[in-house]
C-alpha positions as CSV (number, residue, x, y, z in Angstrom):
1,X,93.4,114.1,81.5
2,X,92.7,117.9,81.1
3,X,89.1,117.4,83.4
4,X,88.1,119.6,86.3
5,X,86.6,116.6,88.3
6,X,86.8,113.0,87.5
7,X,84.7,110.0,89.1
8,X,85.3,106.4,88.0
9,X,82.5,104.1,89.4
10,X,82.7,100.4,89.2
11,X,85.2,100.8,86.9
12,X,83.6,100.4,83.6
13,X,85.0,103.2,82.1
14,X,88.6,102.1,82.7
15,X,90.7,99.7,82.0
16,X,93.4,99.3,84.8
17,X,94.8,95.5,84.3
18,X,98.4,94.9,82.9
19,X,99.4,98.2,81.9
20,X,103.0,98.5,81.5
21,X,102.5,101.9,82.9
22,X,100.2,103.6,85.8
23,X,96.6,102.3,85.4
24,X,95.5,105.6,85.6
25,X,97.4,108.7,85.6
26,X,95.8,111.9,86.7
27,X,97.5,115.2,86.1
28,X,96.4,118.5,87.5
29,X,92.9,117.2,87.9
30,X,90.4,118.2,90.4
31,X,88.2,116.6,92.8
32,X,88.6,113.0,92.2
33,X,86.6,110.3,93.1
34,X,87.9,106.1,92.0
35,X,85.5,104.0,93.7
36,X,84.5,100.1,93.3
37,X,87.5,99.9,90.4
38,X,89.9,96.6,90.9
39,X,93.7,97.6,89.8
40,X,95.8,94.8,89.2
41,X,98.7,93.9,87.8
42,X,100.1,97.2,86.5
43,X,103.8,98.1,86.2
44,X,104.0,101.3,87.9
45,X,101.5,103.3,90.5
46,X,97.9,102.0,89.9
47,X,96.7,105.3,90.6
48,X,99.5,108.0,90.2
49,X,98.0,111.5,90.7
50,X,100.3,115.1,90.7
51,X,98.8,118.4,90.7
52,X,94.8,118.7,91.3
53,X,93.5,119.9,94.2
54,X,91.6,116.3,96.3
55,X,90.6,113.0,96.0
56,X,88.8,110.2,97.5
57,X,90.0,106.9,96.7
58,X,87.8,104.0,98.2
59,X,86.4,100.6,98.4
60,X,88.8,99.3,95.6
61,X,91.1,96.5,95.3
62,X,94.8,97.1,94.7
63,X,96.9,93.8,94.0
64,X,100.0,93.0,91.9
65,X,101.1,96.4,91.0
66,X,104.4,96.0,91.0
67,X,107.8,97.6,89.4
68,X,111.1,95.4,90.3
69,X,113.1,98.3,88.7
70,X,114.1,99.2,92.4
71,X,114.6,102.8,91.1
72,X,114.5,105.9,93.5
73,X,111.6,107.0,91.7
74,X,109.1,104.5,91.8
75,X,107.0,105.1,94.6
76,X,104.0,103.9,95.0
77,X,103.0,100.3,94.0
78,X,99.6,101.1,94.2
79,X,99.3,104.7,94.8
80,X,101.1,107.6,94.3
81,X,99.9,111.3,95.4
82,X,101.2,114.5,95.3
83,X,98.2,116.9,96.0
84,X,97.0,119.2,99.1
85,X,94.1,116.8,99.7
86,X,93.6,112.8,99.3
87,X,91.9,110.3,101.3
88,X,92.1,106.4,100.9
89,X,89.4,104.9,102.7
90,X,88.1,101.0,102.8
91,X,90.4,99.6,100.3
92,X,92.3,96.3,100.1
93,X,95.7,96.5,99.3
94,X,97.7,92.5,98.3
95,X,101.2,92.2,96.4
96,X,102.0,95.7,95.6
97,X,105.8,96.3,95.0
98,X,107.5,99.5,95.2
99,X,110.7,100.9,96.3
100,X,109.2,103.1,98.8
101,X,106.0,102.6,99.9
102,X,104.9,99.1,98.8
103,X,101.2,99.8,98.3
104,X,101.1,103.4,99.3
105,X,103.0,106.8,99.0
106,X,102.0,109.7,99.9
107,X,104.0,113.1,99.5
108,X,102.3,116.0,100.2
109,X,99.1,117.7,101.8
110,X,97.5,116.0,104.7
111,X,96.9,112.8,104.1
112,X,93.8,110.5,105.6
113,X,94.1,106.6,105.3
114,X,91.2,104.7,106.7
115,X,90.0,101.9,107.4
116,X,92.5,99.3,104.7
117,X,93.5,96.5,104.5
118,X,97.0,96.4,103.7
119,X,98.8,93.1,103.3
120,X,102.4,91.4,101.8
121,X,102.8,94.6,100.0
122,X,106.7,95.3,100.0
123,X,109.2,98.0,99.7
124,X,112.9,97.8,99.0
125,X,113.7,100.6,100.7
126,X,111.1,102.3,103.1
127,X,107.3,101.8,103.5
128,X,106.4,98.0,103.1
129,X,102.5,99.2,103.0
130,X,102.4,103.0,103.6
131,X,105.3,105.8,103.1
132,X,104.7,109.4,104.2
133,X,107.2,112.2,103.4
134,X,106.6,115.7,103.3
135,X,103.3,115.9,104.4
136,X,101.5,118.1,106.7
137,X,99.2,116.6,109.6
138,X,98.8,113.1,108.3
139,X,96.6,110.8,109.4
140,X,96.6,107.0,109.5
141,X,93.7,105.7,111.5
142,X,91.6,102.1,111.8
143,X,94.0,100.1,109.4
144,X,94.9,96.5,109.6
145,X,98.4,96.6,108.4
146,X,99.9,92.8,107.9
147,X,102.8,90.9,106.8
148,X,104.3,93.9,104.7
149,X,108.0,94.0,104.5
150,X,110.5,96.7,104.0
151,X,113.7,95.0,102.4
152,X,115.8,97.5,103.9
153,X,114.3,97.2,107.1
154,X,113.1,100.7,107.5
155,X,109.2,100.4,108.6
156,X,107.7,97.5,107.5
157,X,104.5,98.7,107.8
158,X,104.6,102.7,107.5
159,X,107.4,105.1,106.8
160,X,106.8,108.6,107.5
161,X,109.5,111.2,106.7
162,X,107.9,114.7,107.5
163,X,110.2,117.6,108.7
164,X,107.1,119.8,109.5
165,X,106.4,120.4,112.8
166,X,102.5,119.3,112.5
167,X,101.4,116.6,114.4
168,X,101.4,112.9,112.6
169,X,98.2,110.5,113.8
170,X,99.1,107.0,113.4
171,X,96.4,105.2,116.3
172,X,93.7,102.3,116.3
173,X,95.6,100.0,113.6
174,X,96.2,96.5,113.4
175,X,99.7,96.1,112.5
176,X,101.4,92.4,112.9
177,X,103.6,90.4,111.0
């Protein structure tokens, strides 16, 4: 998409079931809002976004997204994010399959995930429900993390690989088996 800002409301204007790709794929796009969309069953990242500036992804339901290729690349089951500025707040995450970060992955900027519901998402290497790397400051607060698995036994529920020497937040969660 070659938009400044993009909101998706209910989504009506998107399609994001059984795509043997990302349900949507947002590249170099600004200020993005995906609220009140259901994302299920897609092959790769539900929402995989690269480039833009921020976005606010919340109250949606992730389930099913899942890509058994186990390759190093796919990252993400539900989300993928690469931008300065993202926050995933009141969503509910079920079934998502990635190799790192089952439901979500998060690479750069400062991250804020709120208040989710993440559960039986799975990884096959790191991150059953949330992988971190290479972020600045993240934040992962108010979260009820359960029953996500890591296959390789490297955080079941949340990965976080940052060499920065900013502080990480991970407090108030629910996180059980």
């Amino acid at each position: 998409l070659g938009r400044s800002d993009l909101t998706i409301l209910n989504g009506e204007e998107c399609v994001a079931s059984g795509n043997s790709a990302s349900g949507v794929k947002l590249d170099n796009v600004n200020n993005i809002t995906i609220t009140e969309t259901i994302f299920e069953s897609n092959e790769w990242s539900a929402i995989y976004q690269t480039g833009g500036s921020s976005s606010v992804i919340s109250h949606n339901i992730f389930s099913n997204n899942q890509n058994y290729s186990q390759d190093s690349n796919n990252k993400g089951g539900a989300i993928y994010s690469n931008m300065p500025s993202v926050e995933i707040l009141s969503n509910d995450f079920y079934n998502n399959v990635a190799t790192y970060g089952g439901a979500i992955y998060v690479n750069s900027g400062s991250p804020f995930i709120y208040d989710n519901l993440l559960s039986s998402n799975t990884s096959h290497l790191s991150g059953g429900a949330i992988y971190v790397g290479g972020s600045d400051s993240p934040v992962i607060k108010f979260n009820t993390i359960a029953g996500d698995i890591s296959s390789n036994n490297e955080g079941g529920a949340v990965f976080i690989s940052n060499s920065g020497s900013n502080r990480t937040v991970i407090n108030e969660n629910i996180i059980s088996d």
